[in-house]
C-alpha positions in Angstrom: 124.7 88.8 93.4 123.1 85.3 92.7 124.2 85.2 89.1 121.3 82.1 88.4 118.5 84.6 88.6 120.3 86.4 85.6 118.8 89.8 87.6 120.9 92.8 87.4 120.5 96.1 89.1 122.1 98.7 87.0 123.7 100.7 89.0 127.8 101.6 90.8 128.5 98.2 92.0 129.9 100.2 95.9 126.2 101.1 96.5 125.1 97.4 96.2 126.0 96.4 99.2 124.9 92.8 101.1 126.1 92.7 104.6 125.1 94.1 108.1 126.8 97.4 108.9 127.9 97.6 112.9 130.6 99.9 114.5 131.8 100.7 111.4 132.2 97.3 109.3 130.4 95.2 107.1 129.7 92.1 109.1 128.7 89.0 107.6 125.9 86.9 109.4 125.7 82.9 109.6 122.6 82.7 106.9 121.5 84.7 104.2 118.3 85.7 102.9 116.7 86.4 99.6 115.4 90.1 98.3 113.3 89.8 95.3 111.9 92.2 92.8 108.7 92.3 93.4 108.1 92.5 89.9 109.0 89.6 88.9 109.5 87.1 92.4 113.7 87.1 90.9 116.2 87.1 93.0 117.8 90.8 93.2 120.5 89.8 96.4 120.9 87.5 99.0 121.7 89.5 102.2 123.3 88.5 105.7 120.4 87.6 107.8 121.6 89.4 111.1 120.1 88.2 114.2 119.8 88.7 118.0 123.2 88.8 118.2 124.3 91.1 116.0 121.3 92.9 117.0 123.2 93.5 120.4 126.7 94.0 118.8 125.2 96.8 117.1 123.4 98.6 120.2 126.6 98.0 122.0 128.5 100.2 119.1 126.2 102.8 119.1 126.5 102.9 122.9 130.2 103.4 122.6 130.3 105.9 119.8 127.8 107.7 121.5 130.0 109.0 123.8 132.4 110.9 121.6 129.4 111.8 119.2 127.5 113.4 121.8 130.6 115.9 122.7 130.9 116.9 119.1 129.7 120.5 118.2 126.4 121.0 116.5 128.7 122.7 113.8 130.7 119.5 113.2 127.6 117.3 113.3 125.7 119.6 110.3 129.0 119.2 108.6 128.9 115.5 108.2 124.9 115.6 107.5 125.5 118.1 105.0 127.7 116.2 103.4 125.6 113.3 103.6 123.1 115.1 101.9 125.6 116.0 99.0 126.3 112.5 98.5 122.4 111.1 98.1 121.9 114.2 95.4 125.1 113.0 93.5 123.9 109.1 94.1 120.6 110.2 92.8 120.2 108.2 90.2 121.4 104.8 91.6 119.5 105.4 95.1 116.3 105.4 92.8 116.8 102.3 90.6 117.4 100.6 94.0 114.0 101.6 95.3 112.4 100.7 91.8 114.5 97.0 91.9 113.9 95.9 95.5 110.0 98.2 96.4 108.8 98.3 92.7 107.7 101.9 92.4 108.1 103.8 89.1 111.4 105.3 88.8 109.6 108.8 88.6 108.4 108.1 91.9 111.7 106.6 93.3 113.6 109.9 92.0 111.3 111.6 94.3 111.6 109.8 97.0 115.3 110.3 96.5 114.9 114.0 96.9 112.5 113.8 99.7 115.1 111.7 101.9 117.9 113.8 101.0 116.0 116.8 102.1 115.7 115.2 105.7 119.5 115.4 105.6 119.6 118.7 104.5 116.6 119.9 107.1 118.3 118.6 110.1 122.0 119.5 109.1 120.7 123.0 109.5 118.1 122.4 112.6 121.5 120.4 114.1 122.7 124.3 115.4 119.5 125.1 116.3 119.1 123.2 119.5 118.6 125.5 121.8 118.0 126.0 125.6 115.2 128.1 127.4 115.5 130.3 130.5 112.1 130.2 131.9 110.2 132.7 134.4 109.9 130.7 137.5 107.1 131.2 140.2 109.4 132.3 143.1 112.0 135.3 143.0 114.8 133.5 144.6 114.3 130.7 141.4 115.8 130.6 138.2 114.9 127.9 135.5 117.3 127.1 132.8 116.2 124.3 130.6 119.5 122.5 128.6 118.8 120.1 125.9 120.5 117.0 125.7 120.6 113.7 123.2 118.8 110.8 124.9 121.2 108.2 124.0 121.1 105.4 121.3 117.9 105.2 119.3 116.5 102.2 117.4 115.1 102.7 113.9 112.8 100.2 112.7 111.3 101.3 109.5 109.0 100.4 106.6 109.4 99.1 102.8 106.9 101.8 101.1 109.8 104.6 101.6 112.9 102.7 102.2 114.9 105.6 101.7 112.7 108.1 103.7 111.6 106.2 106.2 115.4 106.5 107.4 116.4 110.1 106.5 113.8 111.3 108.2 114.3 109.4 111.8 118.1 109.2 111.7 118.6 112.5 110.9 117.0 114.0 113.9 118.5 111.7 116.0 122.0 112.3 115.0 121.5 116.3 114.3 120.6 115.8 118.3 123.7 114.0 119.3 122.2 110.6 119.2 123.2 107.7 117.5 121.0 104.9 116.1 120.6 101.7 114.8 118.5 101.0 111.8 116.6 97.7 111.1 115.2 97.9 107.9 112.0 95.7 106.4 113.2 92.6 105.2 111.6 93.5 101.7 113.9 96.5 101.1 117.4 96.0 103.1 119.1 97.3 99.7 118.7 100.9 100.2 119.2 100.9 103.5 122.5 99.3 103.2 123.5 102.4 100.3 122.8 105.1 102.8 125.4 103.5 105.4 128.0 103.2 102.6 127.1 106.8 102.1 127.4 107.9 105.7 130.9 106.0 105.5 132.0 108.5 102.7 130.5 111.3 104.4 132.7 110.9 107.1 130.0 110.0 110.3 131.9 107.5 112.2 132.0 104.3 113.1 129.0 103.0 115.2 126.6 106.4 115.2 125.0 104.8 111.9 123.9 100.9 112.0 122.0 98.7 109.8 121.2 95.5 111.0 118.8 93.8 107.8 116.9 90.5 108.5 114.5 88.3 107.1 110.8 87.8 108.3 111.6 84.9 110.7 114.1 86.9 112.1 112.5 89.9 112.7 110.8 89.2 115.8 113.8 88.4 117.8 115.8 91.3 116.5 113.1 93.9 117.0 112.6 92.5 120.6 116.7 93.6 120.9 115.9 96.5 119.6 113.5 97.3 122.5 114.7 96.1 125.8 118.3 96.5 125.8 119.2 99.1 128.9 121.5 100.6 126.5 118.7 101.7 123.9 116.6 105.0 125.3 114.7 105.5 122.3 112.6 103.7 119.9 111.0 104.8 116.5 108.5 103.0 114.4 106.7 103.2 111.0 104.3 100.5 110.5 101.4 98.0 111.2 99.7 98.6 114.4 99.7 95.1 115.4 103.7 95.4 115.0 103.3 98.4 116.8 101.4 96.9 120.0 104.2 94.2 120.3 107.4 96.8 120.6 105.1 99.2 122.9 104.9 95.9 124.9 108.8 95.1 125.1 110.0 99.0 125.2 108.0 99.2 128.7 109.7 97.0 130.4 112.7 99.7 130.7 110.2 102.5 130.1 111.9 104.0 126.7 110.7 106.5 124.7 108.8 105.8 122.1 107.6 107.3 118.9 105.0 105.2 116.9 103.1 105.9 113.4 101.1 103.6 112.7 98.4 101.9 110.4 95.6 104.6 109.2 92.5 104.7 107.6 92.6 107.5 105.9 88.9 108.9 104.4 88.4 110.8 101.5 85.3 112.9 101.9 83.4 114.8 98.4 80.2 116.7 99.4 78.2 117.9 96.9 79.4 121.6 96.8 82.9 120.3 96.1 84.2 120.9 92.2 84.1 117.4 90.6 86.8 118.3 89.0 89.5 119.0 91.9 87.8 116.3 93.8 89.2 113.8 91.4 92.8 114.9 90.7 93.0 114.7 94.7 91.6 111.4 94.6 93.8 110.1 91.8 96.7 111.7 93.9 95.5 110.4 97.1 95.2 106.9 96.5 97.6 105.7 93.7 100.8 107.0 94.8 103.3 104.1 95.0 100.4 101.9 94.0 98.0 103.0 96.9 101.1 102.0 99.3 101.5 104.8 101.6 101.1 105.8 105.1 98.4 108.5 104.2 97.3 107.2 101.1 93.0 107.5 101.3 91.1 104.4 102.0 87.6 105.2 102.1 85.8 107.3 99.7 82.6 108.9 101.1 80.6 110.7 98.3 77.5 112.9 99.4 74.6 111.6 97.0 74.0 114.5 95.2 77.6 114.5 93.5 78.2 110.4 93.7 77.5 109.7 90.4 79.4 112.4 88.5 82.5 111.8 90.5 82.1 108.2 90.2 81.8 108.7 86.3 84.9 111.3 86.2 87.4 109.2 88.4 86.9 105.9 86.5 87.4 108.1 83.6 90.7 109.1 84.9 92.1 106.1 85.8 91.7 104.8 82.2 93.7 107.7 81.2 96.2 108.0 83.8 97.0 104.7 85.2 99.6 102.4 83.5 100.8 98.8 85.2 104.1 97.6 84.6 107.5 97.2 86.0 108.9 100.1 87.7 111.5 100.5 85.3 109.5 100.6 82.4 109.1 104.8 81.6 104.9 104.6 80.8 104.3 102.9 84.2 102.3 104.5 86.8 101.8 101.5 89.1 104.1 99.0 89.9 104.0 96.0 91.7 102.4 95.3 94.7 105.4 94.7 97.5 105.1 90.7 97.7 102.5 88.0 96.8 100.7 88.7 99.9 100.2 92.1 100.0 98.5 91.3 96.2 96.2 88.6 98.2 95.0 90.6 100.5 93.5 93.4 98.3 92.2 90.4 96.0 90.5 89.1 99.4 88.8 92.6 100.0 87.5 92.9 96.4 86.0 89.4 96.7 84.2 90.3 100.0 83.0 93.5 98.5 81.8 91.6 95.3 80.2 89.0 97.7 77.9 91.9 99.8 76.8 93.6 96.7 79.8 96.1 95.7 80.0 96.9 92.4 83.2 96.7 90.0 83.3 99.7 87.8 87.0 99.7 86.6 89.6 96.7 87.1 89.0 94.4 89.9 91.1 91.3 89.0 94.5 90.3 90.3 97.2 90.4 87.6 101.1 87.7 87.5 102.7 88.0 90.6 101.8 90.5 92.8 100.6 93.0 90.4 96.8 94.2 90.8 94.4 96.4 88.5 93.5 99.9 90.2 89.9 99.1 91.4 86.9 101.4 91.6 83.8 99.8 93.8 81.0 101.3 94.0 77.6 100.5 96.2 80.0 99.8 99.2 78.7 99.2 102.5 80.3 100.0 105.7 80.4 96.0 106.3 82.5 95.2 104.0 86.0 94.4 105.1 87.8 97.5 102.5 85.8 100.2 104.9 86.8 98.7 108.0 90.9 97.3 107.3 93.9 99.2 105.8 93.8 98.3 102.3 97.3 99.8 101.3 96.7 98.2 97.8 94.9 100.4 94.6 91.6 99.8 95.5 89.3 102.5 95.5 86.1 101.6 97.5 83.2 104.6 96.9 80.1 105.0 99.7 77.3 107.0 99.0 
């Protein structure tokens, strides 16, 4: 910790970990870069800024382990996710006040997302004996078709910061309930809690180089991710995130045709029509777009109201938002929305609001940006589909209404 910025996360000191984790080992990098609380802009850690190179030390582990990890039986590899699982349930508590330190989401919400990635664990420690063959009718009688699954190989992970916890569970699990082993580079925002979950894995037993984590910072990034992507010895690559990030990897994994699994950016709308109950229509909204401060994957970003209901729902949501909706620091117990993730992510929903405001939107609730990265929840309403909110991911608390 960088005792100057008087930041403490209060949790057991073995889960706060700061280094790369290859084959293994913590490994230390040549540089370092900051993680801040996006509450705040203080400095939470400094963490090894791991480059090309250990990029390739890392795939180059995973390679080797995988070929003892893919011989071991399904029943051994739910073993060690199962245990896995048991550890993030009894960690529960410290897992969370990471999320909330280094992502900024209520605790409440990081609690959840707690359970949610441990539930990954637990889904594919039980799937992990369930990968099963087919024997399939072929079209001539002298044929016979017996289809044998197999792992692919070793699979880069390159996940988000809205789920930093999740976003991993979710892919690694798979990957190793198939026989596969991976290596994880996590946003630069939120390296903490992936760091946690390979301490974890350690405990739980999964051995060295089938679980990597190779953190970075955003100039980084770039030149690890292209690693991640071309190297002959990766076959798989999974990604949660921008589309414009997205284009890039699908661009390097083609050069050794690897399979590739991408979510992207959305757009998400939110349609009311005028036989819908006002009512409902608002608690979905309200649960729809604020969750981790309207920073999700499938969190709603247009809101398209049939005229004869517009003005009810209109009424009834800004209601709700007054009485639901508390800003603050993630670890204060009243607060519904935290922080934005960083400054930037705070300037571009400022930046739609304006152009809304500028083409004739209306501000009905909120609308101004708060310290640091914090932003009101926004209602517009008399929004146009030329503004820039109905035509761009917002992922921000901005809900923009079209009749």
């Amino acid at each position: 910790m960088n005792q100057k910025t008087q930041v403490q996360i209060p949790l057991t000191a073995i889960l706060l970990r700061s280094q790369g984790f290859v084959d293994g080992r913590w490994v230390s990098a040549a540089s370092s870069f900051p993680v801040l609380d996006p509450a705040t802009g203080k400095e939470l850690a400094k963490v090894s800024d791991c480059g090309a190179r250990e990029a390739q030390d890392a795939v180059r582990a995973a390679h080797k382990a995988f070929q003892s990890w893919k011989c071991q039986t399904a029943k051994e590899r739910s073993g060690l996710l199962r245990k896995w699982f048991d550890l993030l349930i009894q960690h529960k508590e410290d897992l969370a006040k990471l999320i909330t330190a280094e992502c900024g989401k209520p605790l409440k919400e990081s609690l959840g997302e707690i359970a949610y990635s441990a539930a990954f664990l637990e889904w594919f420690s039980e799937e992990a004996r369930r990968v099963y063959g087919d024997v399939v009718s072929p079209a001539a009688k002298d044929r016979r078709i017996l289809l044998i699954k197999q792992p692919v190989g070793v699979a880069s992970i390159i996940t988000p910061w809205n789920f930093p916890s999740a976003m991993i569970t979710r892919k690694v699990g798979a990957a190793l309930a198939a026989g596969c082993t991976v290596v994880v580079k996590p946003a630069e925002d939120t390296p903490l809690s992936a760091l946690a979950l390979a301490e974890l894995a350690t405990q739980a037993g999964i051995p060295p180089g089938v679980f990597n984590v190779v953190p970075c910072s955003r100039e980084k990034t770039p030149s690890v991710g292209e690693v991640l992507c071309t190297d002959p010895l990766v076959r798989k690559v999974s990604f949660t995130g921008s589309t414009a990030t997205g284009k890039i990897l699908l661009k390097h994994a083609a050069g050794t045709v690897k399979r590739v699994s991408m979510e992207l950016g959305g757009h998400a709308p939110f349609i009311v029509f005028d036989s819908a109950d006002v009512d409902k229509a608002v608690a979905g909204a309200m649960a729809s777009k604020f969750r981790n401060s309207g920073q999700t994957c499938v969190c709603s970003n247009r809101f398209l109201v049939q005229s004869g209901i517009h003005d009810a729902f209109v009424e009834k949501l800004g209601k709700a938002m007054d009485a639901e909706l508390r800003v603050g620091h993630g670890f204060e117990p009243t607060t519904t929305q935290g922080p934005l993730i960083n400054i930037r992510a705070a300037e571009k929903v400022e930046h739609q609001i304006k152009d809304a405001v500028s083409q004739g939107a209306t501000i009905i609730r909120g609308g101004k940006r708060l310290e640091g990265s914090f932003m009101q929840p926004t209602l517009l309403a008399n929004v146009t589909t030329d503004m820039l909110c109905t035509s761009e991911e917002t992922f921000g608390p901005l809900v923009p209404v079209l009749k």
